[in-house]
Structure formats: C-alpha cells, structure tokens
PAZAPA-4460 file (N, C-alpha, C; in steps of 0.05 Angstrom, whole numbers, plus 32768, in hexadecimal, padded with zeros to 4 digits):
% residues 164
    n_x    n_y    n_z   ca_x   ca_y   ca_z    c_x    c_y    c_z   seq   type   mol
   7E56   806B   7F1E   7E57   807D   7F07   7E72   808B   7F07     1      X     A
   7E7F   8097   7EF2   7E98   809D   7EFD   7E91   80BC   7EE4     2      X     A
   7E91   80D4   7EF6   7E82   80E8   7EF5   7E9A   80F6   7EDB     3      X     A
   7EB9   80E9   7EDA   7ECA   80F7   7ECB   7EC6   80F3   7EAB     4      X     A
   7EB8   80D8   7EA5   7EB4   80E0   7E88   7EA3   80E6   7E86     5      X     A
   7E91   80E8   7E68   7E75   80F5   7E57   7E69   80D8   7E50     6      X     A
   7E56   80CD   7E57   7E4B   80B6   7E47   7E50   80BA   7E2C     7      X     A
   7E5D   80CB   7E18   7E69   80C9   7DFE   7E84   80B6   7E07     8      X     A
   7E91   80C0   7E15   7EAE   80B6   7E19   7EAC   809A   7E1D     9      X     A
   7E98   808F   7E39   7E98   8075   7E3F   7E8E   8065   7E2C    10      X     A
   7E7C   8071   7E0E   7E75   805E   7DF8   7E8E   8059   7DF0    11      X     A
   7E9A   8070   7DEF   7EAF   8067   7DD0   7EC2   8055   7DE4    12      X     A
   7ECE   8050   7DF9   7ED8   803B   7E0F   7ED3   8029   7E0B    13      X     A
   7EB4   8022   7E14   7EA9   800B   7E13   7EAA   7FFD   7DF8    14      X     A
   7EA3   800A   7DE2   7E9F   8000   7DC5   7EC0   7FF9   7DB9    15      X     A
   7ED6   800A   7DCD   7EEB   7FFE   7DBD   7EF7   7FE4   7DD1    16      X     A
   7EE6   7FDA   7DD5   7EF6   7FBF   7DEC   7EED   7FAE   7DDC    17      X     A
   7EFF   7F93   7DDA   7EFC   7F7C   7DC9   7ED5   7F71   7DC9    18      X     A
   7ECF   7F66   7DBA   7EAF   7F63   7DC6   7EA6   7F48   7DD4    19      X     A
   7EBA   7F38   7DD7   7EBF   7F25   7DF0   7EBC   7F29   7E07    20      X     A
   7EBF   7F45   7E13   7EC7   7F55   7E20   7EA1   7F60   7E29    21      X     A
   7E9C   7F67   7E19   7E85   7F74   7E17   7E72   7F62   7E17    22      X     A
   7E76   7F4A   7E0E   7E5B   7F3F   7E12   7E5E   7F2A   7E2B    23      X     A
   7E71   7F2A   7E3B   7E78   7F1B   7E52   7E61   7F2E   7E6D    24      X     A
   7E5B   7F42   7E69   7E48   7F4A   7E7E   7E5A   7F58   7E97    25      X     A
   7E7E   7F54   7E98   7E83   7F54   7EAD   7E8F   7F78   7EA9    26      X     A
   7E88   7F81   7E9A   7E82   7FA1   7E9D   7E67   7FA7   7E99    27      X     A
   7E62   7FC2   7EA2   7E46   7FC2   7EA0   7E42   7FE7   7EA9    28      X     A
   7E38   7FEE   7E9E   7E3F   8009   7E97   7E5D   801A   7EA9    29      X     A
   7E6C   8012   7E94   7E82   8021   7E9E   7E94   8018   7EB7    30      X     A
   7E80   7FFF   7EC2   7E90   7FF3   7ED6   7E9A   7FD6   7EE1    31      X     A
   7EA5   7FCB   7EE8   7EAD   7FA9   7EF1   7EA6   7FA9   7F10    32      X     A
   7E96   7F97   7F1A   7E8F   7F94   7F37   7E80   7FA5   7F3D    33      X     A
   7E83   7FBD   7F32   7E71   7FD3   7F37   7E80   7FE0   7F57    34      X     A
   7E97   7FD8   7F55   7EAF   7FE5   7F69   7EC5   7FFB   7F5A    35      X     A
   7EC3   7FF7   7F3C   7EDA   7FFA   7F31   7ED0   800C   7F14    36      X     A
   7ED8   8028   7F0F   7ED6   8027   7EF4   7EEA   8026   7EE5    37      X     A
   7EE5   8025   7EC6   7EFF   8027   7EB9   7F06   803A   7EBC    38      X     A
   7F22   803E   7EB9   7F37   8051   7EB9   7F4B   8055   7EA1    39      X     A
   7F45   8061   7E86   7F58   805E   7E6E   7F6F   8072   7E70    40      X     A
   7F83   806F   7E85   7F8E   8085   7E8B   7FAC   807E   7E82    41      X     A
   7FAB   8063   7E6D   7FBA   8054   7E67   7FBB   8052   7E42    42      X     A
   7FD6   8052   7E3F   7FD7   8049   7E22   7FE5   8030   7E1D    43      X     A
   7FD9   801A   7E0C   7FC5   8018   7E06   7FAC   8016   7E16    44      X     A
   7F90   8017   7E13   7F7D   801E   7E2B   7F7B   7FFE   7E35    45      X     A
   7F7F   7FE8   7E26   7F80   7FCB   7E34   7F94   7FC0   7E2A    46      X     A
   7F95   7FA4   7E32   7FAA   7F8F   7E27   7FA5   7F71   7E28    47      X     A
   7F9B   7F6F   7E12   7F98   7F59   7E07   7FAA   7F44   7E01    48      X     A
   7FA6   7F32   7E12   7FC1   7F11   7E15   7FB0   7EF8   7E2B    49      X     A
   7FBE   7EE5   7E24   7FAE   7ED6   7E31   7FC5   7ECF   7E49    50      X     A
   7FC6   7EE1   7E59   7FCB   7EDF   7E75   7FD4   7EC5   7E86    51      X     A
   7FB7   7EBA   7E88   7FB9   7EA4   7E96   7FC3   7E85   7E90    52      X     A
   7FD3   7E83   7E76   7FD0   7E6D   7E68   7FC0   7E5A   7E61    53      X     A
   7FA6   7E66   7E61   7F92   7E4A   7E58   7F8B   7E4D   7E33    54      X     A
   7F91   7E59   7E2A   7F8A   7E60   7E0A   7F81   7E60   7E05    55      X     A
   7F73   7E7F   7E16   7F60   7E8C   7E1A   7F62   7EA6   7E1A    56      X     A
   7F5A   7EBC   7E0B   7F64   7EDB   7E09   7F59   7EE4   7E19    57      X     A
   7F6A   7EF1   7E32   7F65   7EFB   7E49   7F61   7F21   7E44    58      X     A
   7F5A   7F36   7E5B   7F61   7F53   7E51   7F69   7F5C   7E71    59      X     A
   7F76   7F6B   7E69   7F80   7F83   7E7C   7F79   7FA4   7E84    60      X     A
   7F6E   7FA9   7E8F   7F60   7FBD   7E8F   7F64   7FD9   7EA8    61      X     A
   7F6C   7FEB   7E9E   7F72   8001   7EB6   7F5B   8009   7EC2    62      X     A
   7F5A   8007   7EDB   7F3C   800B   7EF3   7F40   801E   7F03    63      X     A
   7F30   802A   7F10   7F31   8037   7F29   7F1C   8036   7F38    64      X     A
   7F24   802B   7F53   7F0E   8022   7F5F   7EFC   803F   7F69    65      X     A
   7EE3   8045   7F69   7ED0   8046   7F71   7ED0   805E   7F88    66      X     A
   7ECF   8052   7FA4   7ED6   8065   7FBE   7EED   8072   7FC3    67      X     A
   7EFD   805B   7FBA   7F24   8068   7FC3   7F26   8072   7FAE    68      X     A
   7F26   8072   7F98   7F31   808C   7F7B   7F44   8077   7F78    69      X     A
   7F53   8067   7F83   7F73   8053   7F7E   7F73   8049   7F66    70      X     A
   7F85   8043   7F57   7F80   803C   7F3A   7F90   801C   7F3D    71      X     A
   7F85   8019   7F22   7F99   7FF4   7F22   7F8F   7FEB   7F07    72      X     A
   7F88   7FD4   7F0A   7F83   7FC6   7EF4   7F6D   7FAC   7EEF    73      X     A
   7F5A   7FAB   7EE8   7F51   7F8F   7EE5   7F56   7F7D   7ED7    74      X     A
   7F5B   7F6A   7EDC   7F65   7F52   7EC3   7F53   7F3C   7EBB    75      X     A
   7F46   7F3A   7EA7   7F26   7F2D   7EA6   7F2F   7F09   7E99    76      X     A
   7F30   7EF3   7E9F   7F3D   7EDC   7E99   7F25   7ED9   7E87    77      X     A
   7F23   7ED9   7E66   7F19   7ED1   7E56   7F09   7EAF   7E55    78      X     A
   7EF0   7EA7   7E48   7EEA   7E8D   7E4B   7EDA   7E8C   7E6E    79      X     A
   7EE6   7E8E   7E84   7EE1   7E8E   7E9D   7ED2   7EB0   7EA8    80      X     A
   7EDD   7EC0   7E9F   7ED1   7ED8   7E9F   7EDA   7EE2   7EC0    81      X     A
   7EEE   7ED3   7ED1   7EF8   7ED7   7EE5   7F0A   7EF6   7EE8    82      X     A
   7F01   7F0A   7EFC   7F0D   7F26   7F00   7F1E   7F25   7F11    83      X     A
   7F38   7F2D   7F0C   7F4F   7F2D   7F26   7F51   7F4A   7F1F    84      X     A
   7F56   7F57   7F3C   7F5E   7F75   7F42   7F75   7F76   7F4D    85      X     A
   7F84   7F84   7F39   7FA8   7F87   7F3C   7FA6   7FAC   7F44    86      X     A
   7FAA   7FB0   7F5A   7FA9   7FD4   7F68   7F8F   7FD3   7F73    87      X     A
   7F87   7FEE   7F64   7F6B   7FFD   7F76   7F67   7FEE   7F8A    88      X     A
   7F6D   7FF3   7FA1   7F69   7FF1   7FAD   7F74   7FD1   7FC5    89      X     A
   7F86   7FBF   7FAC   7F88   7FA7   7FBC   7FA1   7F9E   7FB8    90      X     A
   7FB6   7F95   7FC2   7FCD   7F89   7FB9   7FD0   7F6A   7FB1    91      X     A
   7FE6   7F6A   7F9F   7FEE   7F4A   7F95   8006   7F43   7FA5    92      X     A
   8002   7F2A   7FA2   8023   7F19   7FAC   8038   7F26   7FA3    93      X     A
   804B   7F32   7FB3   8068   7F3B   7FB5   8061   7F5A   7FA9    94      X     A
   8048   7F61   7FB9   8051   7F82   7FB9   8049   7F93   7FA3    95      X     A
   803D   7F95   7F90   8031   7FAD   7F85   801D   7FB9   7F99    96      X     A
   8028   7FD6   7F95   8016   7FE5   7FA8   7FFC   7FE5   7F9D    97      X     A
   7FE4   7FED   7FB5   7FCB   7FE4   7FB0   7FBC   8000   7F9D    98      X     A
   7FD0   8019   7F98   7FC9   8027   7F8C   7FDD   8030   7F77    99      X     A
   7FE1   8027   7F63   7FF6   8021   7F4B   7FF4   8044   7F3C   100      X     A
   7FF2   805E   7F45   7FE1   8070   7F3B   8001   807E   7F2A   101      X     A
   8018   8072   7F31   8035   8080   7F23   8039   806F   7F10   102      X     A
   802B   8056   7F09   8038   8049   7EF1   802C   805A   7ED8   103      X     A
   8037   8064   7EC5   8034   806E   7EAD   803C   8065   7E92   104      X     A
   803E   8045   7E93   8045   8033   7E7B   8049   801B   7E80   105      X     A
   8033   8008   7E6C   8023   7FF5   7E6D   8034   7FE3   7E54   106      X     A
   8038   7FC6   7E58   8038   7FBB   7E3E   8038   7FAA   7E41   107      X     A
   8036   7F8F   7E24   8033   7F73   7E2D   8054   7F6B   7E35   108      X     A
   805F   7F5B   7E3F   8078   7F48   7E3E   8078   7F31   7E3F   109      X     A
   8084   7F25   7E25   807F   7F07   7E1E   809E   7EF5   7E26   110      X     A
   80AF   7F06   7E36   80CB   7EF5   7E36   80C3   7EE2   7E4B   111      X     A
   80C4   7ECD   7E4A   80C1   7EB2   7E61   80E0   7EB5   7E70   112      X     A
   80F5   7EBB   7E78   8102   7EC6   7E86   8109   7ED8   7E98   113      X     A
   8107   7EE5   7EB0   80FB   7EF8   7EB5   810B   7F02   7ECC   114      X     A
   8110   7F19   7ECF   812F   7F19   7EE2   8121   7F33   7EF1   115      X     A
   8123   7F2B   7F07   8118   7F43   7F1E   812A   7F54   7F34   116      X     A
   8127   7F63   7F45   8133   7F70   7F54   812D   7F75   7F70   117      X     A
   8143   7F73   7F7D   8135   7F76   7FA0   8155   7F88   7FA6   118      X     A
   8153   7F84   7FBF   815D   7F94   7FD7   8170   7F84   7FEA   119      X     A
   8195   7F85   7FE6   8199   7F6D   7FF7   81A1   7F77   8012   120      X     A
   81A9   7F70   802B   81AB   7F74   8041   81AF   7F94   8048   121      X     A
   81C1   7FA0   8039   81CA   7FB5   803D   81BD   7FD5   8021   122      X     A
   81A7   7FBE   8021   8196   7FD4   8017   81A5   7FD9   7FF3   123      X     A
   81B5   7FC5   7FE8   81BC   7FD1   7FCB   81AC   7FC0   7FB8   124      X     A
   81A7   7FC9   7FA8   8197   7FB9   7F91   81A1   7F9A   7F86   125      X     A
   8194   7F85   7F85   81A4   7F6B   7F7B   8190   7F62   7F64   126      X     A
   8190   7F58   7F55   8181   7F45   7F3F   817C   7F29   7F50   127      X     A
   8161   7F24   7F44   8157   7F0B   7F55   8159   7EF1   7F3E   128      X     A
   815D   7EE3   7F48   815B   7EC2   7F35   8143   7ECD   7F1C   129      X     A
   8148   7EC2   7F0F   8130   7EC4   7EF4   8118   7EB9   7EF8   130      X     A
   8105   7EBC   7EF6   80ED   7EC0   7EFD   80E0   7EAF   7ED6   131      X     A
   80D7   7E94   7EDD   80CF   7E8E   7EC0   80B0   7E90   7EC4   132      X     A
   80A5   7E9F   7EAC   808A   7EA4   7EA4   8089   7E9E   7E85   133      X     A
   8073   7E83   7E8B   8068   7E6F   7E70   8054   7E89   7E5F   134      X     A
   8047   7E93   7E6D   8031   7EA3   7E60   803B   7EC5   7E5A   135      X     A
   802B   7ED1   7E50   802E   7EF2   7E49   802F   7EFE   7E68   136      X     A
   803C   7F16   7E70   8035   7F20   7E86   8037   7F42   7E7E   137      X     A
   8030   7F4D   7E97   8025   7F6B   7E8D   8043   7F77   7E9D   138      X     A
   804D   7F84   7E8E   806C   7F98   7E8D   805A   7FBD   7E9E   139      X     A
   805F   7FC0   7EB0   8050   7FD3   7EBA   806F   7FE7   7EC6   140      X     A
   806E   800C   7EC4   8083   8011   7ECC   807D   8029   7EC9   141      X     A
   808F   803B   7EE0   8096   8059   7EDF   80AC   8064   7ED2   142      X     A
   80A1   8071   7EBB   80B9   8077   7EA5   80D1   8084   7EB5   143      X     A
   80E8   8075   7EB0   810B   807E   7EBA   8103   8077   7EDC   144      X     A
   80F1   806A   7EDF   80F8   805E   7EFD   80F3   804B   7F02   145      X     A
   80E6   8035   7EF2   80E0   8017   7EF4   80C4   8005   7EF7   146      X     A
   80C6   7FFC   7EF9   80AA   7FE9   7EF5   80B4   7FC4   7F01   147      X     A
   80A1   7FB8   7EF2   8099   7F9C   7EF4   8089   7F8A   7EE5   148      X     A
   8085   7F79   7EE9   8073   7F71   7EE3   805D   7F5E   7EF0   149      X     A
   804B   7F56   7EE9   802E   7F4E   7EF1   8025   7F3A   7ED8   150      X     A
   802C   7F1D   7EF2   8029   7F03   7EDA   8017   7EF5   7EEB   151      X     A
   800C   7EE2   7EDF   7FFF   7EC4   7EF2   800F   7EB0   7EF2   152      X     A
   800E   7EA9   7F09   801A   7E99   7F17   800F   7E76   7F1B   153      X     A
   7FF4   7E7B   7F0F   7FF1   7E5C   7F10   7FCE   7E60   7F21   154      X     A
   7FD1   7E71   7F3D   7FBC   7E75   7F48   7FB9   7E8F   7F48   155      X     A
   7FC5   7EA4   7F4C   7FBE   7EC1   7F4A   7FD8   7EC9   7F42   156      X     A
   7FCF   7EE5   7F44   7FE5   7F05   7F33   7FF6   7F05   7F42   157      X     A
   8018   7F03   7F3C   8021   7F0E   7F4C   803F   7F27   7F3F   158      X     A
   8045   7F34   7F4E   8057   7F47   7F4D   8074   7F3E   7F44   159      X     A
   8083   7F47   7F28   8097   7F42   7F3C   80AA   7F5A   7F2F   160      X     A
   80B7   7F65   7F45   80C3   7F82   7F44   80DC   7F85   7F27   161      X     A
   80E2   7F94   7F1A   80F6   7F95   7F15   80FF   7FBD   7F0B   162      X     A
   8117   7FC3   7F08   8118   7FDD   7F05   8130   7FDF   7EEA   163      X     A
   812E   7FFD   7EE0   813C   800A   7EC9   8154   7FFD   7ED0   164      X     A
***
C-alpha cells in the first residue's frame, strides 16, 4: 500500500493510464509485482512508445520500490505484458544507478544516432562512437547537469550516459 496518496488520488492515476494498461492485470491496486508502487513524481506521469521494436505500444512508468523507498521506473512491453525494472532498487547494463531519485526530466527520444560520454585516462570528458537505436528510447536527466538515456538493446535495458 503506499500510505502517501488518498485512494482518490490512486483512482484518478490508475483511470488516467492507457486501458491496455489496465486491463493487462499487471497493476493491481496501485502496484506491479507487488514490490513496487507507482510513483507520479514525474511529468509526463508515463510514456507511451513502443520501446522494444516489436509494433507493439509499450509504457513507461515511474516506481518506487516498496521496502527501500528507491525510485526508478517500470517499463511494461505491450502484447507480451513483460516488466523490466530500470532503478528502485536494481541496475541496468553500463550503470544507471539503482536509485535514479535526482533525475527530474523524462522524455521520449526518437534520434537513431546517439552520441554518449565517458571519462578518458586522465579523467577529462570524451564523446563515445554513436550509439545507433532502431526504436524510441527514454531521454532521462538532471536539469543543467545531464542525463542519458535508457533504450533496448535487443535483450534488455541498457544505459547509455550522456551530459549538457
């Protein structure tokens, strides 16, 4: 149960999620796994794209797991009704932390080009080879300090860094 909203609040939540969504079973009052509640601590409160490339409308969803309070995201693969957990509590390939609780802006990104950032020997910032993504991926970031993004990869979510 997640004691911070009013069962008013979790209707109007629940009732504004696509109804694909709703009649998939894989929420169920207010929660996914029943590890995780929602978390609308996000604008927009989901994101709707089909993720995975099957052409299939996938959703994105801000969570917080349960015991730890850690926030993140669920990403529900439409058609299959498969749940991947990006934060609360768990990390993805190349590093999003397992509690995402500083990102404060969410969006889709559709550029299939994709240019990232690392750290070279001596510790200064470099741009990494371009990074191509066929499908939509989720643009996630700390306003005036940077972000990333969070795409599929074919088998799972993975990270990949980039900054302002």
């Amino acid at each position: 149960d997640n004691p911070e909203k009013s069962n008013d609040e979790k209707y109007v939540i629940l009732e504004s999620l696509p109804d694909w969504v709703n009649s998939t079973e894989v929420i169920s009052d207010y929660k996914i796994k029943d590890r995780y509640s929602l978390d609308p601590r996000l604008n927009p409160f989901y994101l709707e794209e089909d993720f995975n490339g099957d052409g299939i409308l996938d959703i994105a969803l801000p969570i917080k797991e349960i015991s730890s309070k850690k926030v993140g995201f669920a990403i529900i693969h439409g058609g299959k009704n498969e749940v991947f957990i990006v934060g609360a509590g768990k990390t993805i390939k190349n590093g999003l932390d397992d509690d995402p609780s500083y990102i404060d802006v969410w969006k889709l990104n559709r550029e299939k080009e994709n240019t990232g950032t690392d750290t070279d020997e001596q510790g200064d910032l470099i741009e990494t080879a371009p990074v191509f993504i066929n499908q939509p991926s989720i643009h996630i970031l700390k306003t005036e300090q940077g972000g990333g993004l969070i795409f599929w990869n074919g088998k799972e979510y993975e990270y990949l860094h980039q900054t302002c």
